[in-house]
N, C-alpha and C positions, 0 to 999 in steps of 0.2 A: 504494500500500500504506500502511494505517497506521506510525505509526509508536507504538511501544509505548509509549514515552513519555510522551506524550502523549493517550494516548488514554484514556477514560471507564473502560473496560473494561482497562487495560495489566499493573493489577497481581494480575491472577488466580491467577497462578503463587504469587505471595506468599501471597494467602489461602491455596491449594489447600495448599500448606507450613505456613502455621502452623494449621490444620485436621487436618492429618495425612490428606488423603485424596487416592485420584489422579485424574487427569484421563483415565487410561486406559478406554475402555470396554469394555463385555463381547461378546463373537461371539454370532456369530447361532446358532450351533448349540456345542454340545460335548457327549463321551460321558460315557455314564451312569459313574456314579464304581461301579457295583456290577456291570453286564451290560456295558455299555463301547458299548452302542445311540447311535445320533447322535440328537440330542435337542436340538429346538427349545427356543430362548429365549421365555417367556413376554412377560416381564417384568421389565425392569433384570437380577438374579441370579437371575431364577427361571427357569428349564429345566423340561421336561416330557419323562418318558422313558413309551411306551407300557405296558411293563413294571412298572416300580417308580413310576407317576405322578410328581407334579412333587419338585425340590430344587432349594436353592437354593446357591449359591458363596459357603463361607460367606470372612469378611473375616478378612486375614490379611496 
């Protein structure tokens, strides 16, 4: 295993903190915020509900 330390790559957490943004990602599906339909991920936050077409998660 790396070791964080030392590696190229260790202080991602730092950027990702003083950037203000997370490392969490988004699911592959979630419902529509209006009809409540399971609704595939396009893209990154964008979602596609058959019904109301696409929306995106907004940041928050």
């Amino acid at each position: 295993m790396t070791d964080d330390r030392r590696s190229p790559s260790g202080g991602w957490r730092e950027v990702y903190a003083e950037m203000g943004v997370s490392a969490d990602h988004e699911p592959d599906s979630l419902d529509c915020p209006t009809c409540g339909d399971d609704c595939p991920r396009l893209h990154t936050a964008t979602y596609w509900c058959p019904t109301h077409g696409t929306w995106r998660v907004a940041v928050g």
